[in-house]
Backbone as numpy.savetxt, mean C-alpha at the origin, in Angstrom:
# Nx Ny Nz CAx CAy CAz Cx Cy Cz
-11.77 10.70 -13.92 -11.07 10.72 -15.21 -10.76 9.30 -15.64
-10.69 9.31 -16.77 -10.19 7.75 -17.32 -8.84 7.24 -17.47
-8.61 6.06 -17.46 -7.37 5.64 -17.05 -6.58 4.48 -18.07
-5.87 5.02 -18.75 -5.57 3.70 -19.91 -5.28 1.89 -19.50
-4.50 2.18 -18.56 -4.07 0.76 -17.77 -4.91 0.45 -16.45
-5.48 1.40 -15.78 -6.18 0.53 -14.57 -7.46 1.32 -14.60
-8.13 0.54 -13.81 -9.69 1.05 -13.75 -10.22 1.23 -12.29
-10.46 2.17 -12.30 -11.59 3.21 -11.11 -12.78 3.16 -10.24
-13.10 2.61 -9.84 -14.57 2.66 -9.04 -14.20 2.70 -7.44
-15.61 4.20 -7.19 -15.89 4.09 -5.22 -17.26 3.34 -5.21
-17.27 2.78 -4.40 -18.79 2.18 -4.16 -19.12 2.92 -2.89
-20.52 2.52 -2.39 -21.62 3.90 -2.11 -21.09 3.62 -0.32
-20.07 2.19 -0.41 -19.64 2.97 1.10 -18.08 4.05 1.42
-18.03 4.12 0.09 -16.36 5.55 0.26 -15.22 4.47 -0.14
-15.21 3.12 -0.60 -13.94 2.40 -0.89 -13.36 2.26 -2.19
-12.67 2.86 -2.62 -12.28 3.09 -3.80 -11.33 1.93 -4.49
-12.00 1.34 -5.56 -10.82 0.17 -5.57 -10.08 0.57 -6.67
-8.91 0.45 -6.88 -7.69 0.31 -7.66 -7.43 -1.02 -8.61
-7.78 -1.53 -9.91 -7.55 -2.22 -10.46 -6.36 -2.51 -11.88
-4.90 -2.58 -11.41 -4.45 -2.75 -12.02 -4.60 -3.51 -13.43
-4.65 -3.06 -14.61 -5.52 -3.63 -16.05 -4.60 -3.96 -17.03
-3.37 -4.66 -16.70 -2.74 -4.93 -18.15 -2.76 -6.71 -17.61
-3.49 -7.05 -17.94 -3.31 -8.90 -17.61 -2.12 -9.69 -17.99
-2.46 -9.34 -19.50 -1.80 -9.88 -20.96 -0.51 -9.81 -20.34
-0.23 -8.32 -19.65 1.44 -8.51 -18.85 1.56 -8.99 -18.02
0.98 -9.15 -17.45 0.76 -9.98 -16.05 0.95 -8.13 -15.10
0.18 -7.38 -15.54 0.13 -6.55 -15.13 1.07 -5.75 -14.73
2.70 -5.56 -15.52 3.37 -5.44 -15.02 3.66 -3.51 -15.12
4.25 -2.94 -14.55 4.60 -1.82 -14.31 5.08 -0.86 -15.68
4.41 -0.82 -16.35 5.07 -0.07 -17.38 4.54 1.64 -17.36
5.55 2.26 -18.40 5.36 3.85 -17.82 4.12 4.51 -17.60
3.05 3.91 -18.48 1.48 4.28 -18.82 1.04 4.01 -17.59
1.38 3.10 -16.68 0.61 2.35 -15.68 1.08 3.14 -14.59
2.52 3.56 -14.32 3.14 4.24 -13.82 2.27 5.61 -13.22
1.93 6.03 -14.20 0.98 7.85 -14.98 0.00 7.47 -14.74
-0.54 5.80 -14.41 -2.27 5.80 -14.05 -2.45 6.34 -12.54
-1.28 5.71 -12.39 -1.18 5.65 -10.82 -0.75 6.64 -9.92
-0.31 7.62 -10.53 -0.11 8.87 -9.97 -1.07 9.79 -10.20
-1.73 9.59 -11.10 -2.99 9.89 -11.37 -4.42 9.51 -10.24
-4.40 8.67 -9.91 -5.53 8.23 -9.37 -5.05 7.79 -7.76
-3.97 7.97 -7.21 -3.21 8.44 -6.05 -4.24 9.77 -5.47
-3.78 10.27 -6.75 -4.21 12.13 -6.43 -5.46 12.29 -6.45
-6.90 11.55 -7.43 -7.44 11.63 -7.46 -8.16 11.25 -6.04
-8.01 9.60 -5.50 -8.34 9.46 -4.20 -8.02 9.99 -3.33
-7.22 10.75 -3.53 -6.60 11.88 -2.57 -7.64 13.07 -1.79
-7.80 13.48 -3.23 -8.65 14.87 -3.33 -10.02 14.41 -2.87
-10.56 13.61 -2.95 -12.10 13.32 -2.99 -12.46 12.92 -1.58
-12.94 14.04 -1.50 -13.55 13.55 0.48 -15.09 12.45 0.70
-15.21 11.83 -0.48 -15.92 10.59 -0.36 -15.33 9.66 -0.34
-14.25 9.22 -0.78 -13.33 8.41 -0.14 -13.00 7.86 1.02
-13.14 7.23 1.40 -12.45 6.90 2.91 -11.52 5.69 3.26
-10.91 4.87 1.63 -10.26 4.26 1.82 -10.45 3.31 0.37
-9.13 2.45 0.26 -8.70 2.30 -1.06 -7.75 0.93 -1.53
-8.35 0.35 -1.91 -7.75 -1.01 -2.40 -7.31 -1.46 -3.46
-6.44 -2.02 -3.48 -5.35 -1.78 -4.74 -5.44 -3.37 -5.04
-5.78 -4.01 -6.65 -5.54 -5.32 -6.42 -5.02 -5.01 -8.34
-4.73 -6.55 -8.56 -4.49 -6.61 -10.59 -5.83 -7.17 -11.04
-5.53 -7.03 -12.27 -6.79 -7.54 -13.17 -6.33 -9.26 -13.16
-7.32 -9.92 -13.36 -7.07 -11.26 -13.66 -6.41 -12.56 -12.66
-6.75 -13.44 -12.25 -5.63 -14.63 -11.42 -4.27 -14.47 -11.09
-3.78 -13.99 -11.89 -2.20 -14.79 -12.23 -1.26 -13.50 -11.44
-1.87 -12.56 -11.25 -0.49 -11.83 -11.10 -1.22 -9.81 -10.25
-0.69 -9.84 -9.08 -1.19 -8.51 -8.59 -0.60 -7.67 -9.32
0.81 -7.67 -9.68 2.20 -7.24 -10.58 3.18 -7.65 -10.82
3.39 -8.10 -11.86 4.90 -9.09 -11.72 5.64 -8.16 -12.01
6.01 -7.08 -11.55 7.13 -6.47 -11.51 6.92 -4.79 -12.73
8.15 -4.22 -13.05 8.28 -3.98 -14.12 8.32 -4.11 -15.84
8.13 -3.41 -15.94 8.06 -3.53 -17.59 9.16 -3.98 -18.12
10.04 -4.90 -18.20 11.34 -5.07 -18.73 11.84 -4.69 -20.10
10.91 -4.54 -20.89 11.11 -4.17 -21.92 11.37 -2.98 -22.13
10.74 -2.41 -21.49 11.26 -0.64 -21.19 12.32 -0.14 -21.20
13.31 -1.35 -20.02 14.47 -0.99 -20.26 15.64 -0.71 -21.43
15.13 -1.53 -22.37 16.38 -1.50 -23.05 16.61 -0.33 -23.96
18.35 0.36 -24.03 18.64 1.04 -24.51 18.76 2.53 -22.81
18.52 1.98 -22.03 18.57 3.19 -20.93 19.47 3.22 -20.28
20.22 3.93 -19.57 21.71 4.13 -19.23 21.27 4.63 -17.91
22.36 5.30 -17.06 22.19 4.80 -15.56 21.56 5.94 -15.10
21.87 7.43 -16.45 20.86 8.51 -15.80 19.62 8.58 -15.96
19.08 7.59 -17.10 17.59 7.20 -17.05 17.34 6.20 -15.88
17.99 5.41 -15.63 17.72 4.70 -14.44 17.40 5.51 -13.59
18.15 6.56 -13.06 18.39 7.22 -11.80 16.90 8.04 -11.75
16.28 8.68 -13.36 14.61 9.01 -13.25 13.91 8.32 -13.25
13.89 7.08 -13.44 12.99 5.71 -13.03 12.53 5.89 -12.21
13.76 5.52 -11.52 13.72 5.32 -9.74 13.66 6.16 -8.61
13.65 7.21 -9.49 13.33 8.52 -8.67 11.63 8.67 -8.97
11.21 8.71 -9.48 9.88 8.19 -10.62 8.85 7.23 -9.36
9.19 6.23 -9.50 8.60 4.79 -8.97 8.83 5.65 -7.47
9.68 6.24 -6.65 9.77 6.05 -5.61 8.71 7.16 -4.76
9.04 8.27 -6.05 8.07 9.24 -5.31 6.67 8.97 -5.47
6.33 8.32 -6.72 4.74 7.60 -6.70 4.54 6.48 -5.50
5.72 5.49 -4.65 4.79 4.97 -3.62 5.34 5.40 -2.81
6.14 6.69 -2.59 6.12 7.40 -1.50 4.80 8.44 -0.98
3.92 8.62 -2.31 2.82 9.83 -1.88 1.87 8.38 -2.22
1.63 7.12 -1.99 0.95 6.48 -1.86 0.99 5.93 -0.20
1.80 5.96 0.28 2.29 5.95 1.33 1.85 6.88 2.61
2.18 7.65 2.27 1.67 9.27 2.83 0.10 9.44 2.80
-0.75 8.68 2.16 -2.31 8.89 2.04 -2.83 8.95 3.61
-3.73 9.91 3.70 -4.07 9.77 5.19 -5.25 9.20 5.28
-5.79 8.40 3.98 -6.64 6.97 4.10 -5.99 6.00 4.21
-6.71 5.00 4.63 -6.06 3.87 4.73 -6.25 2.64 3.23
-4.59 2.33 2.80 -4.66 1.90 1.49 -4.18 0.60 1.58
-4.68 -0.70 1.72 -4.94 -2.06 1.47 -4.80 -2.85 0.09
-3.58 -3.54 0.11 -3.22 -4.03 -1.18 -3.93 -5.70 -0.87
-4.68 -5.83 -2.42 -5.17 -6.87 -2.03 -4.44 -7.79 -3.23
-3.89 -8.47 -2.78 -2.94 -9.19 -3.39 -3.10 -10.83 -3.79
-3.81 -10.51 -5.26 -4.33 -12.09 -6.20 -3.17 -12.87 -6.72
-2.00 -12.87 -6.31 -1.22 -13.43 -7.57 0.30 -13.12 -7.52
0.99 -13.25 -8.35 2.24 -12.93 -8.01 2.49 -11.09 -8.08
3.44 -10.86 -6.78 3.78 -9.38 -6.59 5.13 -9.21 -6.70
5.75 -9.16 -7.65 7.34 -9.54 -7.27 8.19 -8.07 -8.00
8.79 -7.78 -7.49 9.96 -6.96 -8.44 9.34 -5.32 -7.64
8.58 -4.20 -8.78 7.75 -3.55 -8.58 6.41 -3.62 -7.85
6.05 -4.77 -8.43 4.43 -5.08 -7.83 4.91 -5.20 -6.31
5.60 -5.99 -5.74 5.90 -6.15 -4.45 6.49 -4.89 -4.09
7.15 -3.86 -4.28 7.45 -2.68 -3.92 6.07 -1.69 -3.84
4.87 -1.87 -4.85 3.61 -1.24 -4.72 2.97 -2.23 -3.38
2.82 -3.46 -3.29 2.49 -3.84 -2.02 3.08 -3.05 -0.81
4.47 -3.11 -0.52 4.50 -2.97 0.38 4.59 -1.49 0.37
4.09 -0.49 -0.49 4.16 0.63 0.04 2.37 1.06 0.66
1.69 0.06 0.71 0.20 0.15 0.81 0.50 -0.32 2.76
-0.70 0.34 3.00 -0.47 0.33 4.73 -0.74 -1.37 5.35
-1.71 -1.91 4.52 -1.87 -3.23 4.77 -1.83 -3.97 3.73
-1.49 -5.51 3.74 -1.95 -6.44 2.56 -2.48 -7.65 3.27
-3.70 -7.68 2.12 -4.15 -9.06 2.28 -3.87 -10.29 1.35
-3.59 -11.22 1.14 -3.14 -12.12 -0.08 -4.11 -13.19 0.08
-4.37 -13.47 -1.37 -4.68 -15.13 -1.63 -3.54 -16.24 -1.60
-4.11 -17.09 -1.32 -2.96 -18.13 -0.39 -2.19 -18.53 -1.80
-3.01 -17.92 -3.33 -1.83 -18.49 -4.22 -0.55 -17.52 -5.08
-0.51 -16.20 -3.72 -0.02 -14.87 -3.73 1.58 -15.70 -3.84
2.07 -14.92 -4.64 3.77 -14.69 -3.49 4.32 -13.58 -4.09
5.30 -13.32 -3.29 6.07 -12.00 -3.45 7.58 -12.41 -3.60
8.11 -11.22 -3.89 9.72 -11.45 -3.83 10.10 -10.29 -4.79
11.74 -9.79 -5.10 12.23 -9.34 -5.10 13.31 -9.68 -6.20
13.27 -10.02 -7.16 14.53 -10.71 -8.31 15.13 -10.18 -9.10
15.26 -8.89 -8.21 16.37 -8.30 -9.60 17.48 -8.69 -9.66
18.35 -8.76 -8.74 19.49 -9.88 -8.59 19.75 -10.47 -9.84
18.40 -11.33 -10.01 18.77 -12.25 -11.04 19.01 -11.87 -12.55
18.20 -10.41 -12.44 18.54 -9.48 -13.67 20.11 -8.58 -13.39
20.75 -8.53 -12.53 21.87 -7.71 -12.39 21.52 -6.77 -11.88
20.42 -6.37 -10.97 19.52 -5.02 -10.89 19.76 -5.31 -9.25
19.12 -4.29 -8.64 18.42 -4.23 -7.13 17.11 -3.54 -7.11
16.60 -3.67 -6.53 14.88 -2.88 -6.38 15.29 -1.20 -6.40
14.59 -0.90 -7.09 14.85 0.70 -7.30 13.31 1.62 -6.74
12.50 1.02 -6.34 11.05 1.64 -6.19 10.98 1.28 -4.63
12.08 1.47 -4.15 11.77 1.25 -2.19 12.00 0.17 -1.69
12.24 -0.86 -2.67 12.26 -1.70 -1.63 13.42 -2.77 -0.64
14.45 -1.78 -0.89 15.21 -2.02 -0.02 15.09 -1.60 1.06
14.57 -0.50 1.61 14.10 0.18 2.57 12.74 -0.21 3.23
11.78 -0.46 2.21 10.34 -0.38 3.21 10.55 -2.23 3.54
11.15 -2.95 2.61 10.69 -4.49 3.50 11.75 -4.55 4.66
12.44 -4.17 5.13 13.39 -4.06 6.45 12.81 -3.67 7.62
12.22 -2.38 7.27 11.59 -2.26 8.19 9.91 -2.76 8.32
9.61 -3.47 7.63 8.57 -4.76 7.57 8.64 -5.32 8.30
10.03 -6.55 7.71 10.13 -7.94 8.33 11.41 -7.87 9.27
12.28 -6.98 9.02 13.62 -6.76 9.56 14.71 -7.43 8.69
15.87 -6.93 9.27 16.24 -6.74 8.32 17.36 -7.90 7.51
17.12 -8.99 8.87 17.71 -10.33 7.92 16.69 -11.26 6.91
15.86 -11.10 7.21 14.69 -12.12 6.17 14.69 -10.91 5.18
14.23 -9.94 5.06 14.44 -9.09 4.21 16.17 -8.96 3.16
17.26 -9.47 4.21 18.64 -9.54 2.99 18.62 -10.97 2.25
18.20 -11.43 2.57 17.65 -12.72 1.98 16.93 -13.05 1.03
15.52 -12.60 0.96 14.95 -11.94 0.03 15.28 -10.95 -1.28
16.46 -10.27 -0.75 16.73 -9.42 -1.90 18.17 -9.90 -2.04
19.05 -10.98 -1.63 20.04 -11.05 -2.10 19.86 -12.46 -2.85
18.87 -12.90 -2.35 18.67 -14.57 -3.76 17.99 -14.35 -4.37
16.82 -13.41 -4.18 15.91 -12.93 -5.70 14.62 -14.22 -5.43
15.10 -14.53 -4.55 13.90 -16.39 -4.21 12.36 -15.17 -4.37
11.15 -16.46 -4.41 10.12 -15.95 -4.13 9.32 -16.62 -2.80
8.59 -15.89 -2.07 7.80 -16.24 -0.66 6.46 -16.87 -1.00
6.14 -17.75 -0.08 4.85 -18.52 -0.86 3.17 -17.09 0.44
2.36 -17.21 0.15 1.60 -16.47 1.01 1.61 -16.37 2.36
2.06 -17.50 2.57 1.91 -18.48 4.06 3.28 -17.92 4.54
4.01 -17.98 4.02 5.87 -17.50 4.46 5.81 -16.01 4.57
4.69 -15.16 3.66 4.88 -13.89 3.51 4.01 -13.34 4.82
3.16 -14.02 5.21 1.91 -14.08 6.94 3.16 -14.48 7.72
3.71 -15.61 7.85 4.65 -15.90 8.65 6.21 -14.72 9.53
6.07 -14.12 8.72 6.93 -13.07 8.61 6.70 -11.05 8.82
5.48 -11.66 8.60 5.06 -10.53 8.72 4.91 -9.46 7.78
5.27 -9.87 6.52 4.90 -9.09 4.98 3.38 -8.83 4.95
2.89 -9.92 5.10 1.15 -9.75 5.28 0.60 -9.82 5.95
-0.59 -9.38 5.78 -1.35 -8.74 7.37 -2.60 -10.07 7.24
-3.05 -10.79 6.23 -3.97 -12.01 6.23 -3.92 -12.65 4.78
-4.41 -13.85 4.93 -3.73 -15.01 3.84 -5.98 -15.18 3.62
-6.25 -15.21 2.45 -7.18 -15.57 2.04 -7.19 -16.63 1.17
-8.44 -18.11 1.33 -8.46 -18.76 0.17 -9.60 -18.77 -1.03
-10.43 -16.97 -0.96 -11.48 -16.91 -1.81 -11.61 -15.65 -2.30
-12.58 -14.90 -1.95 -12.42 -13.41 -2.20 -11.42 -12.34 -1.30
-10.05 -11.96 -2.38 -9.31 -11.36 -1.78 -9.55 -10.25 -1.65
-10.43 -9.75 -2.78 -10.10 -8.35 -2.73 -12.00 -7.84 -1.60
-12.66 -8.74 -1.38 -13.78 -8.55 -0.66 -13.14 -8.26 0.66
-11.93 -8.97 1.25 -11.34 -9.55 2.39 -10.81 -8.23 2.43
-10.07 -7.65 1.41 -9.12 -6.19 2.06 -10.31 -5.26 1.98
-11.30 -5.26 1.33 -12.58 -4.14 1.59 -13.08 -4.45 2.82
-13.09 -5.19 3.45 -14.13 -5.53 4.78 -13.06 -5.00 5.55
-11.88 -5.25 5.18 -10.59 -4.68 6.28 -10.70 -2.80 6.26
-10.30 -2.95 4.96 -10.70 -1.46 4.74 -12.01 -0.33 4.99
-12.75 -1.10 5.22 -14.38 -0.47 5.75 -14.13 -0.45 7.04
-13.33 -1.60 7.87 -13.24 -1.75 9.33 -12.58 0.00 9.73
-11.25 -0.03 9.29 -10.65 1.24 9.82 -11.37 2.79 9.24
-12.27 2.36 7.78 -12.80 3.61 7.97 -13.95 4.30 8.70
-14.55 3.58 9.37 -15.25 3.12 10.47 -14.95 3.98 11.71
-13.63 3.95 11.94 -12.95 4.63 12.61 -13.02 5.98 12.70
-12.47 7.47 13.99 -12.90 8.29 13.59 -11.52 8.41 12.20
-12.27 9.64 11.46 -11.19 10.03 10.44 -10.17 10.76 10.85
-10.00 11.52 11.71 -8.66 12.36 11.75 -7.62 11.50 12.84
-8.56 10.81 13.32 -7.53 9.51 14.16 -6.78 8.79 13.71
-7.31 8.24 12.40 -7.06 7.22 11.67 -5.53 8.00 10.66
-5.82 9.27 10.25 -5.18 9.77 9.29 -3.72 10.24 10.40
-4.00 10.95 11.87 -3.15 11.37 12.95 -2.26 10.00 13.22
-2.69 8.36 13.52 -2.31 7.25 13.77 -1.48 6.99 12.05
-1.63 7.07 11.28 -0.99 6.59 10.27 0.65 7.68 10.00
0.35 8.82 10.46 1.17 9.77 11.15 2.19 9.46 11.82
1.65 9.23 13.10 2.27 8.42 14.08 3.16 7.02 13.75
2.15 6.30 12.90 3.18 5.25 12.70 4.07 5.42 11.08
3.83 6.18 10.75 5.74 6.77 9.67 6.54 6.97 10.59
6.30 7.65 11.55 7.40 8.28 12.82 7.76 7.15 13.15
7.66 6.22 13.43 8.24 5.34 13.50 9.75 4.65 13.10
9.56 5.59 12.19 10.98 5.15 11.30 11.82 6.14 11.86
11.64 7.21 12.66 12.64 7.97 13.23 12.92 7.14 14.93
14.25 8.13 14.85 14.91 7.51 15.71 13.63 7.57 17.41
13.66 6.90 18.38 12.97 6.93 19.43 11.99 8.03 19.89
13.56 8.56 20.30 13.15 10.21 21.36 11.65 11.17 20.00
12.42 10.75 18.77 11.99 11.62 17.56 10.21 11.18 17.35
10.16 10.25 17.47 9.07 9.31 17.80 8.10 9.89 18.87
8.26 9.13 19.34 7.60 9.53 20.61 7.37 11.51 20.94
8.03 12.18 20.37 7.86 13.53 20.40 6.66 13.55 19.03
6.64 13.09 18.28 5.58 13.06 17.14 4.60 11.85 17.97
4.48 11.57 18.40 3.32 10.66 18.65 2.51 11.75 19.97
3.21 12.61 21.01 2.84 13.04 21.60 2.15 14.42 21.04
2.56 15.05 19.82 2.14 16.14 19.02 0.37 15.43 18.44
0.95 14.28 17.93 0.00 13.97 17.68 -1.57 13.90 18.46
-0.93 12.92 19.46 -2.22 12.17 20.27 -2.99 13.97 21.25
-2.14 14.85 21.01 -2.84 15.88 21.72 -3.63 16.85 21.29
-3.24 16.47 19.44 -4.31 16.92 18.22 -5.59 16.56 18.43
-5.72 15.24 18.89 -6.83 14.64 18.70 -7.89 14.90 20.14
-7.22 15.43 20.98 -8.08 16.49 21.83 -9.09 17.64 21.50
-8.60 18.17 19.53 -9.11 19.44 19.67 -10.04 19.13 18.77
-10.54 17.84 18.68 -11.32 17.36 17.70 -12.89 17.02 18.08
-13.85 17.04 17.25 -15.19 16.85 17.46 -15.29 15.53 17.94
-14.94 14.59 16.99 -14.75 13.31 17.13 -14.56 12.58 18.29
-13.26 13.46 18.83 -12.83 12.57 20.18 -14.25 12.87 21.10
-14.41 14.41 21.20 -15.92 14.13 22.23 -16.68 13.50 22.24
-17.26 12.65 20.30 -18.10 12.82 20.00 -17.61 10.86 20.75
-16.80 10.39 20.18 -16.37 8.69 21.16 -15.94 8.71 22.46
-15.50 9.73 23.13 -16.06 9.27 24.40 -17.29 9.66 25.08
-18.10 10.56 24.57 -19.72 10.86 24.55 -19.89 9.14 24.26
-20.21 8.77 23.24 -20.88 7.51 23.14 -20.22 6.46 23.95
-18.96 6.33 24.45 -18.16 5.47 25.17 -19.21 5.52 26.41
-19.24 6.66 27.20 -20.12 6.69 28.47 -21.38 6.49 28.58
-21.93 6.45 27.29 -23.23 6.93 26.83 -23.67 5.00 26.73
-22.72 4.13 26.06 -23.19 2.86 25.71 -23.64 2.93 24.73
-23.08 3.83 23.74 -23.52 3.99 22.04 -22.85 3.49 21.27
-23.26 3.43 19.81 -22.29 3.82 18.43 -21.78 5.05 18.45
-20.12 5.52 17.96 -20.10 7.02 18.08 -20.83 7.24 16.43
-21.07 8.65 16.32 -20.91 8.84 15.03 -20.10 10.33 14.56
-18.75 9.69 14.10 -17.95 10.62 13.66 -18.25 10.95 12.47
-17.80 12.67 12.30 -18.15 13.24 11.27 -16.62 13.45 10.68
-15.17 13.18 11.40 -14.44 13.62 10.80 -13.70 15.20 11.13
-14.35 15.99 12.03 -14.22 16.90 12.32 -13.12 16.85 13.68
């Protein structure tokens, strides 16, 4: 289906890229873009040619600089409260994808855009990336997660820091820390596809069971580890697993079907 603000393409190895399309804004989050994206969430969702999905902006300057600010005005705190209920459940079921979704990050990500980063399982950045968090400086706090998902990122003092000066991270500070998973100085968004081809590579219900496993994470220990053990004993009843340690013994390539 077509998409007013971002644009669509899988190429013929299953990687679906995500191109955020408002430049002119510096691509920033407005409601249309909002509706692309829940849109095409679902769509990569549904499509079992898919096998994984990269999210970058249109143009140099900017992966997302945030929200639409203009949007705001005239909205009061119970429109706020559907915003942000809004924004959260779109990168919460972006989150939840049991592909693996790689933000490839050209430019500045700050406000929203950095809340869509970090709700993507990996990021890769160009070294003239940065991120940050400035609502502060608007009277605001992050309303789309990200008080929650960069804590348990980076933890949770570089993260109060971040959101209590509104500062921005240069690429190198955001690798340093552990916001990003690799710092590129050329093709970024080639760099999160080669990443992203790597894990789909992988078998599929492993990959989707492991991404499982690591949400649980966010529960407490015992809670953990009881989901990781549900898990890892799923992957017993699977074609796949025979089919990699068949080739493990064998001195092969496996070839998973996913089953």
């Amino acid at each position: 289906m077509p998409f007013a603000n971002l644009l669509y393409s899988v190429d013929d190895e299953g990687v679906a890229v995500v191109t955020l399309n408002r430049p002119e804004q510096l691509n920033a989050l407005n409601a249309q873009l909002v509706e692309d994206l829940e849109g095409v969430v679902e769509q990569a969702r549904a499509d079992a040619g898919v096998r994984a999905v990269v999210i970058t902006g249109a143009g140099e300057k900017a992966f997302a600089a945030g929200a639409d600010i203009a949007e705001f005005a005239g909205m009061d705190a119970r429109d706020a409260h559907r915003l942000s209920a809004r924004g959260q459940a779109l990168l919460s079921s972006l989150e939840a994808m049991s592909k693996p979704v790689v933000a490839a990050v050209n430019g500045f990500a700050l406000g929203g855009g950095c809340e869509l980063a970090l709700a993507c399982h990996l990021r890769v950045a160009h070294q003239r990336a940065q991120f940050g968090l400035p609502e502060v400086t608007l009277g605001l706090i992050p309303g789309y997660g990200g008080t929650q998902r960069l804590p348990r990122i980076v933890g949770r003092g570089v993260a109060a820091e971040m959101v209590l000066t509104g500062e921005r991270v240069t690429a190198q500070r955001a690798y340093e820390i552990g916001l990003v998973n690799r710092v590129v100085d050329d093709d970024v968004v080639g760099a999160a596809r080669a990443l992203a081809l790597t894990i789909a590579g992988r078998a599929p219900i492993a990959i989707e069971l492991a991404l499982g496993a690591l949400r649980a994470s966010e529960l407490p220990l015992d809670a953990g580890l009881a989901q990781e053990r549900a898990l890892f004993a799923q992957c017993f009843a699977t074609e796949d697993y025979a089919e990699g340690v068949s080739a493990f013994l064998s001195r092969r390539q496996p070839q998973f079907k996913g089953r």
